[in-house]
C-alpha positions as CSV (number, residue, x, y, z in Angstrom):
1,X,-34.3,-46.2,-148.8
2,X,-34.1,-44.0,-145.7
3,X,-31.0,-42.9,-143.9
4,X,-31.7,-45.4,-141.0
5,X,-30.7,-48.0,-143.4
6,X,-27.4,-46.4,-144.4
7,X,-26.1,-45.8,-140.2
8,X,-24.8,-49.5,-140.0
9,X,-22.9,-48.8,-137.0
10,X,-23.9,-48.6,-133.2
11,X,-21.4,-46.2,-131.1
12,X,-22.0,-44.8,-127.4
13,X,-22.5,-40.7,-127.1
14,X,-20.1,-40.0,-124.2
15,X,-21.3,-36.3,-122.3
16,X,-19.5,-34.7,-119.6
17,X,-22.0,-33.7,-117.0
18,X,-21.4,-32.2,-113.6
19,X,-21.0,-34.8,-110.6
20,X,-24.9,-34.2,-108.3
21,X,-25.1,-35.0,-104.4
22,X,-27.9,-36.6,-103.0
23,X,-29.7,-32.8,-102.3
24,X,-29.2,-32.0,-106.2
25,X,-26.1,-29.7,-105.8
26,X,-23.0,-29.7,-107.4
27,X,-20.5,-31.9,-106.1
28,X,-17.1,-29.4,-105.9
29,X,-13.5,-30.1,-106.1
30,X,-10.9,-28.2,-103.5
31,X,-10.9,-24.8,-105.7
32,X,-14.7,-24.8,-105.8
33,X,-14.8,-26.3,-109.3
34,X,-18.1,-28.5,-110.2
35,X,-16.7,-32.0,-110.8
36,X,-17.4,-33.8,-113.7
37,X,-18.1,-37.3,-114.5
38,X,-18.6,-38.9,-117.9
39,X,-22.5,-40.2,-118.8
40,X,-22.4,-42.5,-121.8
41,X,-25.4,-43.0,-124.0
42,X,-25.2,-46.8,-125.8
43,X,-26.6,-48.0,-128.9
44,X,-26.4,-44.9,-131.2
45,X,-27.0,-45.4,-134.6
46,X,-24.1,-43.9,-136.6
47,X,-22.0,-44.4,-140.0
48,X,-18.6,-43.5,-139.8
49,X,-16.4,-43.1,-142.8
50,X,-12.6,-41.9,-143.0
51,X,-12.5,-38.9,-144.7
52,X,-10.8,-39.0,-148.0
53,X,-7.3,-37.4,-148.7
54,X,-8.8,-34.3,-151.0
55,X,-11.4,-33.6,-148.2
56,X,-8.6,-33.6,-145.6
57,X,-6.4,-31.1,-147.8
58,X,-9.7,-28.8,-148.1
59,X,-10.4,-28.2,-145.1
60,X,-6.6,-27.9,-144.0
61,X,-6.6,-25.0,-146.8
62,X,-10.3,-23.8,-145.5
63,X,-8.2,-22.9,-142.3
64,X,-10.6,-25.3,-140.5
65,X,-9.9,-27.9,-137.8
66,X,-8.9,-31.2,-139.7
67,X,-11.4,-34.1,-139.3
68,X,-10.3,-37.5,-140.1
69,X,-13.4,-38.8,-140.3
70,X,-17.3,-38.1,-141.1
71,X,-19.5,-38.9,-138.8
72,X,-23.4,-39.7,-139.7
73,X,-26.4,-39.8,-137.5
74,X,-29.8,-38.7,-136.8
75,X,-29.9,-38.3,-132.9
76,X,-30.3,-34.6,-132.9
77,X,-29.1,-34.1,-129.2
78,X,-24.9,-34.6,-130.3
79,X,-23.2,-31.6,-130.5
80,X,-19.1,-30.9,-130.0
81,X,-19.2,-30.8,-126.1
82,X,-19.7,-34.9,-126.6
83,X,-17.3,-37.9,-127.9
84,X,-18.1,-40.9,-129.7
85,X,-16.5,-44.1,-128.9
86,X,-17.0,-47.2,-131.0
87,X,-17.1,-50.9,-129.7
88,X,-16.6,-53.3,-132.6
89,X,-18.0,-55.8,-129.5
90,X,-21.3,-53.9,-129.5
91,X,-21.7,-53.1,-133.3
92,X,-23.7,-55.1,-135.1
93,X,-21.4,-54.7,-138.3
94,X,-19.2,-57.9,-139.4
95,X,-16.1,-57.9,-137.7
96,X,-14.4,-58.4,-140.9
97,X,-15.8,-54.9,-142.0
98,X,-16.1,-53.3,-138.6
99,X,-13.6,-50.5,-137.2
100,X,-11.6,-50.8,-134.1
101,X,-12.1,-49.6,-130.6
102,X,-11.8,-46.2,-130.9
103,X,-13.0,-42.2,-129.3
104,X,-13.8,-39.3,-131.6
105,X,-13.6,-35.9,-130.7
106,X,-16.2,-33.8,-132.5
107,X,-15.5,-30.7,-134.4
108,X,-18.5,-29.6,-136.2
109,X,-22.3,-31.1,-136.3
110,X,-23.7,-30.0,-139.7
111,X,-27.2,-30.4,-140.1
112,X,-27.3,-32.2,-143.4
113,X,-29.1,-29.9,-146.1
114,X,-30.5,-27.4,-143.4
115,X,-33.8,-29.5,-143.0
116,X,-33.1,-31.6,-139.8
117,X,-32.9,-35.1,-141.6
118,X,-29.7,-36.2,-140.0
119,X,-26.0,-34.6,-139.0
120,X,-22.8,-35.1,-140.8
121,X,-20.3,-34.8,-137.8
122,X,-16.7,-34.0,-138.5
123,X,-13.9,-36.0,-136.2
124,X,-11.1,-36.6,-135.3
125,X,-10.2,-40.4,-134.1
126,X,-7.7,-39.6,-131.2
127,X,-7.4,-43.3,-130.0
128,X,-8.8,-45.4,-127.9
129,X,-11.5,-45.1,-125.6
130,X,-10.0,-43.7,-122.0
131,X,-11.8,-45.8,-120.1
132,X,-10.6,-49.4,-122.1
133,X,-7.4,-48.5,-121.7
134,X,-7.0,-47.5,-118.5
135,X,-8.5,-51.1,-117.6
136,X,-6.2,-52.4,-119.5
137,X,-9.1,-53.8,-121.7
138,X,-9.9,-55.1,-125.7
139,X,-8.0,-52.9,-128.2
140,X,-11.4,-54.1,-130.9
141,X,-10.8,-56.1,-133.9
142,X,-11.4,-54.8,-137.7
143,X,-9.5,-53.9,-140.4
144,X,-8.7,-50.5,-139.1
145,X,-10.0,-47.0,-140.8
């Protein structure tokens, strides 16, 4: 059974890239800042589990950043410049069993085992996705994490 089989749930990889005029240049804000825009990337193929309450207290005595969930997945290209959001509305996972609407900031990409065969991302959930609630949109469905 391959890893593929395991990453049950599809998520978005949202990237903050710098806003590009028609002639390829940075578009700038009034202090001569690039502006930024997010790009999201649909229909990643992830697992996300809570972490459990030893794991938390580990890395809370490790000194490290404290996740509250793992993240799983074999698109090489994340790293912790990015977010993942989860739609229950675009997962393929029961709804019964699904997780709700939510954004995950990422803290560390791990490459599982050193050999490139998939990441184990530590996150944090820090609520819903930006852009859902600003719209005033779907809060998701599921029994929570």
């Amino acid at each position: 059974m391959g890893i593929g089989s395991l990453l049950t749930h599809r998520a978005s990889l949202v990237r903050r890239v710098a806003l590009i005029d028609t002639d390829g240049n940075a578009v700038l804000d009034e202090d001569g800042h690039a502006q930024r825009t997010e790009l999201t990337i649909p229909d990643i193929a992830v697992a996300i589990q809570p972490l459990s309450t030893r794991e938390r207290a580990a890395q809370h005595q490790a000194g490290a950043t404290v996740a509250t969930h793992r993240i799983y997945a074999v698109d090489r290209s994340i790293s912790t410049a990015d977010f993942i959001e989860h739609d229950p509305d675009a997962c393929p996972t029961p709804a019964a069993q699904d997780l709700p609407y939510g954004r995950y900031e990422l803290h560390a990409t791990q490459d599982a085992a050193g050999l490139g065969h998939h990441l184990e991302i530590d996150a944090t959930l820090i609520g819903p996705a930006l852009a859902v609630a600003a719209a005033g949109g779907a809060t998701g469905s599921g029994s929570g994490s």
